[in-house]
C-alpha positions as semicolon CSV with decimal commas, in nm:
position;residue;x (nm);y (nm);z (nm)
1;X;2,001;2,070;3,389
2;X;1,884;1,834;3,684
3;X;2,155;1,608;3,812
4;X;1,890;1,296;3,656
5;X;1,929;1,428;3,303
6;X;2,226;1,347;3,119
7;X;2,336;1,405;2,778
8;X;2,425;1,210;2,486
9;X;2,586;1,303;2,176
10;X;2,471;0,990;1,860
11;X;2,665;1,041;1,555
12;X;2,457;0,942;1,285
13;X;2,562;0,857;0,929
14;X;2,369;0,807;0,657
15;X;2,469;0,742;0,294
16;X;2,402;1,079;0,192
17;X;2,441;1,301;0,533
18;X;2,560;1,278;0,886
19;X;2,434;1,437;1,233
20;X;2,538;1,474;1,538
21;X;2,252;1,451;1,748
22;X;2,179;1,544;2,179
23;X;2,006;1,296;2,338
24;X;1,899;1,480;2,712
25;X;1,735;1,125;2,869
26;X;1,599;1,177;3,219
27;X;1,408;0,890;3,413
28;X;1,074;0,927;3,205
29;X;1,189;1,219;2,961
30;X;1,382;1,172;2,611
31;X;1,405;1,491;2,434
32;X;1,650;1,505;2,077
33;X;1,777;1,810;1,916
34;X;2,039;1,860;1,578
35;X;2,340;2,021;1,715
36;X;2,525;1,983;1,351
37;X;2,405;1,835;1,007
38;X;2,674;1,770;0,721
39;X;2,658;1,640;0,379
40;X;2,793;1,318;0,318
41;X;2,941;1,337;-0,065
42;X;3,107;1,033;-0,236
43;X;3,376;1,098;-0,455
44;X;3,425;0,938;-0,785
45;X;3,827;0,932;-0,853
46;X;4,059;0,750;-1,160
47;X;4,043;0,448;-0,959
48;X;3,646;0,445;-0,855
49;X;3,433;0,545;-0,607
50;X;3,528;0,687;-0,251
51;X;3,396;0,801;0,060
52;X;3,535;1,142;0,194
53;X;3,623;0,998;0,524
54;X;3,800;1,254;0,648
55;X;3,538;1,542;0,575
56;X;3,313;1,300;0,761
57;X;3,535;1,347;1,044
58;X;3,570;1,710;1,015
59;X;3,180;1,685;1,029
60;X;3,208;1,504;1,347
61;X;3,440;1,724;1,457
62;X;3,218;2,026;1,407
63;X;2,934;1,858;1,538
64;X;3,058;1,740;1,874
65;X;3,151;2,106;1,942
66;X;2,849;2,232;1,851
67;X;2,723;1,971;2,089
68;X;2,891;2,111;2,358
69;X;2,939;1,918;2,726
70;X;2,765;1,599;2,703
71;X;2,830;1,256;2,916
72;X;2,941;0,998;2,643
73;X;2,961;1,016;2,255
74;X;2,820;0,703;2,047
75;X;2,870;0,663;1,649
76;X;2,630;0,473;1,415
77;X;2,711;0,510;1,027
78;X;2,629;0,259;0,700
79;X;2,730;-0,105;0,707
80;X;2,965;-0,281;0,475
81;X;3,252;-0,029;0,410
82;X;3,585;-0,054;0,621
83;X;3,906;0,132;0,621
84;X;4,254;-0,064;0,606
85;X;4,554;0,061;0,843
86;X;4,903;-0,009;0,843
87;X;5,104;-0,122;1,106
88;X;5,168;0,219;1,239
89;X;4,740;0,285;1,262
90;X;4,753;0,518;0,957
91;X;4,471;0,486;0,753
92;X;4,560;0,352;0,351
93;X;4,335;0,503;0,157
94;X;4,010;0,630;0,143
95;X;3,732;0,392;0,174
96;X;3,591;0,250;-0,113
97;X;3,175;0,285;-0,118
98;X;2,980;0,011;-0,192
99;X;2,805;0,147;-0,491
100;X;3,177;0,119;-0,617
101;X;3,160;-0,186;-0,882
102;X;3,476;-0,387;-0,783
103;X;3,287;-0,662;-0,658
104;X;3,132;-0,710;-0,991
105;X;3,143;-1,105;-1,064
106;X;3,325;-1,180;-0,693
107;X;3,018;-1,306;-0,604
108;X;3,054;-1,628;-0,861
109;X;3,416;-1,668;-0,788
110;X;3,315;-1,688;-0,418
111;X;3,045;-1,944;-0,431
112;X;3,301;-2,163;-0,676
113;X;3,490;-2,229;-0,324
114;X;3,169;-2,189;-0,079
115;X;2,854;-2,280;-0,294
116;X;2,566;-1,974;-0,179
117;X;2,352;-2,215;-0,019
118;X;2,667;-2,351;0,235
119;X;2,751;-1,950;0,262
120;X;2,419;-1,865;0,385
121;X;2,399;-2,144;0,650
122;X;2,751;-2,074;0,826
123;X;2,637;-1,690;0,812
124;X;2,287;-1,632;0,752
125;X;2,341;-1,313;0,548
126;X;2,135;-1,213;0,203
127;X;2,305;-1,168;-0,110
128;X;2,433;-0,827;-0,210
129;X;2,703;-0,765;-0,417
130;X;2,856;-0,540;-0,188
131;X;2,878;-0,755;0,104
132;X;3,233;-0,688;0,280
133;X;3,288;-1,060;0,221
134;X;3,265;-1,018;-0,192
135;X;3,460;-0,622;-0,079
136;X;3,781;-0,850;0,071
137;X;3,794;-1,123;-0,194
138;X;3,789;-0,801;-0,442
139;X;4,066;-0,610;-0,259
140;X;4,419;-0,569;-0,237
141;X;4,516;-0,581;0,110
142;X;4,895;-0,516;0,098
143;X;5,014;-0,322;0,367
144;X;4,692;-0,375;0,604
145;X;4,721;-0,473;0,921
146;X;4,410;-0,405;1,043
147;X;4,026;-0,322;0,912
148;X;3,777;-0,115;1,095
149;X;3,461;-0,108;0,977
150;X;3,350;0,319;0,954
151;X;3,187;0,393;1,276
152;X;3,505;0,172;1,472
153;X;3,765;0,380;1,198
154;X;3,583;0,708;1,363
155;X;3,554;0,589;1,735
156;X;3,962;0,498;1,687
157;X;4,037;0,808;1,585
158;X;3,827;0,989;1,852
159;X;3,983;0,763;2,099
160;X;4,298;0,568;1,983
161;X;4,168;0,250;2,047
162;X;4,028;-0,034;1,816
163;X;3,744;-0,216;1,812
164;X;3,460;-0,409;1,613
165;X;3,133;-0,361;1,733
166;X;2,929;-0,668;1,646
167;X;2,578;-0,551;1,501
168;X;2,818;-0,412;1,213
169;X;3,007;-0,670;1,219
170;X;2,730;-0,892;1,112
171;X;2,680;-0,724;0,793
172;X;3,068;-0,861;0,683
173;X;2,884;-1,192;0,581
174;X;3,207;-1,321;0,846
175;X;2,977;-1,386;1,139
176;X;2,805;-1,666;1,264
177;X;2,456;-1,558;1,368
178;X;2,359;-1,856;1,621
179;X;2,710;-1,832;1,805
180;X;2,761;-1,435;1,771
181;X;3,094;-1,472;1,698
182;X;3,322;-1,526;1,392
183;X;3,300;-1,784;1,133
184;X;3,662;-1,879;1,114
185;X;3,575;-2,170;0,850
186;X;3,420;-1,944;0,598
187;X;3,700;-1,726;0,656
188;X;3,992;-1,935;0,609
189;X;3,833;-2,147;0,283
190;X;3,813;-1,789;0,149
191;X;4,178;-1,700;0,250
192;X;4,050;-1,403;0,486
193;X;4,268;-1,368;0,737
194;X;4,004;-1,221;1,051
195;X;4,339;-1,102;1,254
196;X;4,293;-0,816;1,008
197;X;3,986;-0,740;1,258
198;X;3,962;-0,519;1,598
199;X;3,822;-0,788;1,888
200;X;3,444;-0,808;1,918
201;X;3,255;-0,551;2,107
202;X;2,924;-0,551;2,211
203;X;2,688;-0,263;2,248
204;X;2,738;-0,063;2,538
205;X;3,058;-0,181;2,584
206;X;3,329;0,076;2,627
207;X;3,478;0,220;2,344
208;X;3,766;0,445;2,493
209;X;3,759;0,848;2,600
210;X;3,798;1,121;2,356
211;X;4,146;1,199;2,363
212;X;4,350;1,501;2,442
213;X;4,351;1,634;2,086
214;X;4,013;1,576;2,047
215;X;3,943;1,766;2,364
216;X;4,116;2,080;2,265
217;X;3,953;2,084;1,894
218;X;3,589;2,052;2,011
219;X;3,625;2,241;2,378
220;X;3,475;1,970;2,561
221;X;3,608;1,898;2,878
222;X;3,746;1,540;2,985
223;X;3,682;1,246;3,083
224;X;3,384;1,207;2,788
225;X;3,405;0,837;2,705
226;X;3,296;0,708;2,411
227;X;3,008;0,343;2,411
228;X;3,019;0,166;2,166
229;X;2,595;0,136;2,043
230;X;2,483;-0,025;1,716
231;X;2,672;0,085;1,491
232;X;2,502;-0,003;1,228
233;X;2,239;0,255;1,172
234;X;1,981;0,019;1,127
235;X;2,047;-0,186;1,463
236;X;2,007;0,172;1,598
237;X;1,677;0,231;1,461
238;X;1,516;-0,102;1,536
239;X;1,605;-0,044;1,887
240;X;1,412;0,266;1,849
241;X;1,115;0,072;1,707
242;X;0,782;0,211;1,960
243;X;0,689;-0,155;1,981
244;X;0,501;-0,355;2,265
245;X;0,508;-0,697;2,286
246;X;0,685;-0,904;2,000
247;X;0,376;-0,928;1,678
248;X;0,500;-0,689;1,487
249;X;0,682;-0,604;1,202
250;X;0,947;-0,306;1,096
251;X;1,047;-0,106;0,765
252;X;1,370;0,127;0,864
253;X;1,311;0,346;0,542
254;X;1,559;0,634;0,420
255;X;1,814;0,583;0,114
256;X;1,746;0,186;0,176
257;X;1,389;0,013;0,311
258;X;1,519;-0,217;0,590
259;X;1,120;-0,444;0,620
260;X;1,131;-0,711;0,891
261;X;1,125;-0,873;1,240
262;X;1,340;-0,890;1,531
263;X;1,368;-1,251;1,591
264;X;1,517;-1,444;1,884
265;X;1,720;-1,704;1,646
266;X;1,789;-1,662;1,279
267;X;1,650;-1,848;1,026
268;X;1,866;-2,034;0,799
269;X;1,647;-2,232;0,527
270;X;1,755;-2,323;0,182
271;X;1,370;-2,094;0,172
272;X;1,526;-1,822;0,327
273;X;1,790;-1,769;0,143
274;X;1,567;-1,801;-0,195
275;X;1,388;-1,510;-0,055
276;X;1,727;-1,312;-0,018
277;X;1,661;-1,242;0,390
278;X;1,933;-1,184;0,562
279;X;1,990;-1,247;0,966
280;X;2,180;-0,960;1,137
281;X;2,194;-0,923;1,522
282;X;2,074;-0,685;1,688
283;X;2,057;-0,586;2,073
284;X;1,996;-0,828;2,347
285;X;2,026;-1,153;2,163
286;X;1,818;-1,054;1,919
287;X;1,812;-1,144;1,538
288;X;1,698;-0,885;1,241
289;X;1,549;-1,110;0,974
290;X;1,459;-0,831;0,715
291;X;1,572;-0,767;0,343
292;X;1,693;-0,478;0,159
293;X;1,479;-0,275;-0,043
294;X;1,595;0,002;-0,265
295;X;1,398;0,220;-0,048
296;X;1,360;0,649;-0,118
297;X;1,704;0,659;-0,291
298;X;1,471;0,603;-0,621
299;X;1,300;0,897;-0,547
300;X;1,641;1,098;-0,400
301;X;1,797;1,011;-0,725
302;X;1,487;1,120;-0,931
303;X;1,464;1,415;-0,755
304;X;1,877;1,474;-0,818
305;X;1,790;1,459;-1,176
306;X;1,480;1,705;-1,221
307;X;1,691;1,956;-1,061
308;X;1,558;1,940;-0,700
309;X;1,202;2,075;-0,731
310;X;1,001;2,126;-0,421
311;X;0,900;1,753;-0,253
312;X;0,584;1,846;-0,080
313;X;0,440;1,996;-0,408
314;X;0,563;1,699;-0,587
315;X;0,408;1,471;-0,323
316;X;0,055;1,603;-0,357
317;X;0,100;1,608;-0,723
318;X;0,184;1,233;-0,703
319;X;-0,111;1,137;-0,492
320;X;-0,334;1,271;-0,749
321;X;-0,195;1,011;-1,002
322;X;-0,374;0,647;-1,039
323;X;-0,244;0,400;-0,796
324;X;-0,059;0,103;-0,891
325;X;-0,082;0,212;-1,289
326;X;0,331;0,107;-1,351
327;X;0,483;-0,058;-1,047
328;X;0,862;-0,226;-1,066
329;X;1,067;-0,407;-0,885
330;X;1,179;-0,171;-0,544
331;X;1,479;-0,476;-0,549
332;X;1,571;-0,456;-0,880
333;X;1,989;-0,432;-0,910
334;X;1,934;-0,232;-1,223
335;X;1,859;0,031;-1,007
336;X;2,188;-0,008;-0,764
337;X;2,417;0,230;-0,972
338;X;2,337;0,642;-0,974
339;X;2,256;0,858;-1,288
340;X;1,968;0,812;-1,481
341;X;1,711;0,749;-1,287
342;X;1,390;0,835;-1,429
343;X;1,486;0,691;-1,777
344;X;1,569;0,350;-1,617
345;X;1,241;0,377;-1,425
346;X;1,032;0,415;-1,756
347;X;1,231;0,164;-1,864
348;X;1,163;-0,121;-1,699
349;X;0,787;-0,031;-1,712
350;X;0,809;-0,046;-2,121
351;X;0,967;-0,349;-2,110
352;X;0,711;-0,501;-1,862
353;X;0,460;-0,423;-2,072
354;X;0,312;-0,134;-1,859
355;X;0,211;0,228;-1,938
356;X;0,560;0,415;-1,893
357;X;0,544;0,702;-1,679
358;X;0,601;1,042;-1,816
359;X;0,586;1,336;-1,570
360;X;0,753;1,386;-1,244
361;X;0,402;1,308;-1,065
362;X;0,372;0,944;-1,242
363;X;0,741;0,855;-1,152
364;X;0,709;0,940;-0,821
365;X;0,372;0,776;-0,790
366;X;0,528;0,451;-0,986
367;X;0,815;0,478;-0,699
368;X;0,603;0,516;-0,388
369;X;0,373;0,267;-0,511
370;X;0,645;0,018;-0,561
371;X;0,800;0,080;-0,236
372;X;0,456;0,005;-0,085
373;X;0,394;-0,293;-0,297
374;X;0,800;-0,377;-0,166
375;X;0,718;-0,365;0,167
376;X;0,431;-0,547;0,114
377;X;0,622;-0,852;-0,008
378;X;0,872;-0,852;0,258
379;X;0,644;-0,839;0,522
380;X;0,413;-1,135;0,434
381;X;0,729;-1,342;0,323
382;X;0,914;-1,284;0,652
383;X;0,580;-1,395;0,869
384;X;0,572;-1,700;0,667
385;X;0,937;-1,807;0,674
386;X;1,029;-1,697;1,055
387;X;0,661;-1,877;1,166
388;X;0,591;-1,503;1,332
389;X;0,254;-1,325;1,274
390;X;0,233;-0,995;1,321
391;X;-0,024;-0,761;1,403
392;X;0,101;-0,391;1,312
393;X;0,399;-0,258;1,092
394;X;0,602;-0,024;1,220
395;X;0,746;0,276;1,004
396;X;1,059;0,412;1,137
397;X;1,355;0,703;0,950
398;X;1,334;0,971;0,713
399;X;1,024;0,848;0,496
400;X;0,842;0,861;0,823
401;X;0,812;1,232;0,672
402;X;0,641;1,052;0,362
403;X;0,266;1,043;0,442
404;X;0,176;0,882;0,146
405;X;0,437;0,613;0,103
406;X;0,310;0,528;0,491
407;X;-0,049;0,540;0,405
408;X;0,009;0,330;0,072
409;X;0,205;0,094;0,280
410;X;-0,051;0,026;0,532
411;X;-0,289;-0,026;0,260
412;X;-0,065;-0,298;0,063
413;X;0,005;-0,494;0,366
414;X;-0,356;-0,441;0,507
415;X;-0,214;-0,352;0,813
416;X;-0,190;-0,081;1,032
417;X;0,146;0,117;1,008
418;X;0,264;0,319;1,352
419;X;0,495;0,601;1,171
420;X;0,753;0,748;1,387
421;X;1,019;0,829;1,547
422;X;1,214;1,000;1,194
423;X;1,560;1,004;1,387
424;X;1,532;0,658;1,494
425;X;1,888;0,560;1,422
426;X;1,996;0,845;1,681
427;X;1,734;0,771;1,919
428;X;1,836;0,420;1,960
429;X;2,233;0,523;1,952
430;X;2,123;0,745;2,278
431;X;1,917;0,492;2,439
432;X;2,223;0,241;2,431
433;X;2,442;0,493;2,575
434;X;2,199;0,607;2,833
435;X;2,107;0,213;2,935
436;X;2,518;0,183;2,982
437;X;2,526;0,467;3,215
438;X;2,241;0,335;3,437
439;X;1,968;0,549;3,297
440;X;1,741;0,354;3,050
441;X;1,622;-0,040;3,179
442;X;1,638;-0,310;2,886
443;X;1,533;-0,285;2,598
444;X;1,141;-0,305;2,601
445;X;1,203;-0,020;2,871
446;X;1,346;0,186;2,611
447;X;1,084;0,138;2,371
448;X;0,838;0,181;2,612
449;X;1,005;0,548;2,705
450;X;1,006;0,630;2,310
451;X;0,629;0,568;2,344
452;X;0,558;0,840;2,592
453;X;0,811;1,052;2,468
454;X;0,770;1,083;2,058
455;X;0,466;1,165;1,864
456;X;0,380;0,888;1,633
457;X;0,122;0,851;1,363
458;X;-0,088;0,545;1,276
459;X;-0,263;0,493;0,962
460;X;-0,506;0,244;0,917
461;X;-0,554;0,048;0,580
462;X;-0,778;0,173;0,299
463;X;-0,893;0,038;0,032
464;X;-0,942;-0,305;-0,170
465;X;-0,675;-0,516;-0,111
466;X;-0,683;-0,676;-0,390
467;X;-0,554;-0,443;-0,648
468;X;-0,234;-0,497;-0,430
469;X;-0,248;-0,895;-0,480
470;X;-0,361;-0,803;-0,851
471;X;-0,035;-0,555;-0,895
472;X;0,234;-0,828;-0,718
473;X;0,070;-1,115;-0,954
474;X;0,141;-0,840;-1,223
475;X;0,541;-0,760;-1,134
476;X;0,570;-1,132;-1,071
477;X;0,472;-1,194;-1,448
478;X;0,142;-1,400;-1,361
């Protein structure tokens, strides 16, 4: 390998599976390969549901040896979820997952001492149940004496150090978006104590070298430090957004549909918060005013339930359906909690008044459909309430893979849609890296390298656009 290229290794975990990814970046190359892919599998015990942190580690593990020699690890994973240590560093329990329904109701008790509207202009974040803020005021902390969020729990165990890397850290709905830093008033009105958190760290920042122990269990040989990039999955793949310029807009789709813009400042209207946007940072100063959509884990869980037939087949079965015959609310809590899927689907068409889908083809065609029609919404909200007009959406993440949900989304927003890159998340983990090391410029220099380097696919918008306005008027009961 020439002396130019170095080598990368992004941990990347999603809610269902992690990777370990190689990232060889060279001054105008930026080639990715898999080195190790695990599943990520929840556990549902006596007391609710878990994460199996320590088979993610294993996976890690695994993957970093598969990796073999590289010049710095970086670890992006979910937001939200945090494991609690004791005094000794010893981890108390398995992480709950967010799907977990603890934080049932916290939400009211919370806003009884911080009314929502207050809450969301000290912190700027949307309303989700599973918030770490509502996660804390539901917990019992006894015996913590610290909390690291999952990729910092990973990094200290890979390094024995602690730290709490901020794009994350803006998800905890316990950071102040304008200042960057902590919002020590909503925390102490709530009785959080934030000493229970690492100090701050920035992307690209240092994160420690993989110690001794880790050497020896994955061959690699020392020094290989490990940077701290945005650990949050989604401040990884905006980063990998293929944008020019700043008119345009983004939709981070996998398990969740991420749909916004990257902002310089957040917006924090009484409007805003209506809309349920949330402001997380992002790289650079940056702001990522976007909301969460339920995004393909419809469709995963659909799929989970019909026995896991073949996708593409079911695809092209699904594009043969009608368009926009059911649609439903991509947003829609009801559709938080697993099991059932299809049924609750059909569902809430019946009691909307629409035809109910039957077969696999018209659920999947009522899902992609509503995705679209999701996206849609998000989009032309977020232009209005940041001020910010956009010219082209972006598609980055798994449902890149999706050619109809991208088509049907450039045809509800009657824009065009750029699709690509699908490992976004671990392309923008190995661009931070690479920029700390002296390789990659800022960050339109990045994007501008993913532009060369990855194929992309644009799809123009088809169509009458106004069986999309027609089918929004519909969900919105007008």
């Amino acid at each position: 390998m020439s002396a130019s290229v170095k080598s990368y290794a992004a941990v990347d975990l999603g809610a269902s599976s992690g990777r370990v990814m190689v990232g060889r970046v060279g001054p105008d190359s930026l080639e990715l390969t898999e080195a190790h892919r695990f599943v990520n599998r929840p556990v549902r015990l006596p007391e609710g549901l878990r994460w199996d942190i320590l088979s993610l580690y294993g996976g890690v593990l695994d993957g970093l040896r598969a990796a073999g020699q590289v010049d710095s690890v970086g670890i992006d994973s979910w937001a939200v979820d945090y494991g609690l240590l004791d005094a000794d560093g010893k981890l108390l329990g398995n992480p709950v997952h967010y799907r977990d329904s603890r934080t049932e109701g916290v939400a009211e008790k919370v806003w009884a001492t911080v009314p929502a509207p207050e809450l969301y202009a000290a912190t700027g974040l949307q309303y989700a149940p599973f918030n770490t803020l509502y996660q804390l005021v539901a917990d019992q902390l006894t015996g913590a004496e610290r909390l690291l969020l999952v990729p910092d729990l990973l990094t200290y165990w890979l390094t024995g150090e602690q730290g709490t890397e901020l794009t994350n850290a803006s998800t905890t709905q316990l950071i102040d978006p304008r200042t960057r830093g902590w919002s020590y008033d909503i925390a102490s009105r709530l009785g959080i104590d934030l000493e229970l958190f690492a100090p701050l760290r920035q992307p690209g920042d240092p994160a420690g070298l993989l110690r001794p122990e880790v050497l020896e269990e994955t061959g690699l040989r020392g020094p290989v430090p490990v940077t701290a990039v945005g650990s949050h999955d989604t401040a990884s793949a905006v980063a990998a957004v293929p944008a020019s310029g700043e008119r345009f807009a983004y939709i981070c789709t996998g398990t969740w549909s991420l749909a916004g813009l990257e902002l310089d400042a957040p917006v924090l209207t009484e409007e805003s918060r209506a809309a349920n946007f949330t402001n997380e940072l992002g790289l650079d100063g940056t702001v990522r005013y976007l909301r969460n959509i339920m995004g393909l884990w419809l469709l995963q869980e659909c799929v989970r339930a019909w026995g896991d037939p073949d996708l593409g087949e079911l695809l092209l079965d699904a594009a043969k359906v009608p368009a926009l015959r059911s649609v439903v609310d991509a947003g829609d809590a009801r559709f938080l909690a697993p099991g059932r899927m299809p049924e609750r689907i059909a569902e809430a068409c019946r009691a909307s008044g629409q035809p109910v889908p039957g077969t696999p083809a018209e659920i999947t065609r009522c899902i992609l459909d509503s995705l679209a029609l999701a996206h849609r919404k998000a989009v032309e909200e977020a232009q209005r309430l940041a001020d910010h007009p956009v010219d082209v959406v972006h598609v980055v993440g798994g449902g890149t893979r999706n050619a109809l949900l991208c088509q049907l989304t450039a045809d509800a927003c009657g824009l065009p849609v750029v699709a690509g890159p699908t490992e976004a998340a671990a392309l923008g983990n190995v661009l931070v890296q690479a920029r700390a090391h002296g390789l990659v410029g800022d960050l339109a220099g990045g994007r501008a390298l993913l532009t060369r380097t990855q194929p992309l696919t644009r799809y123009e918008p088809q169509g009458d656009p106004a069986r999309w306005r027609e089918a929004q008027a519909r969900l919105a009961g007008n």
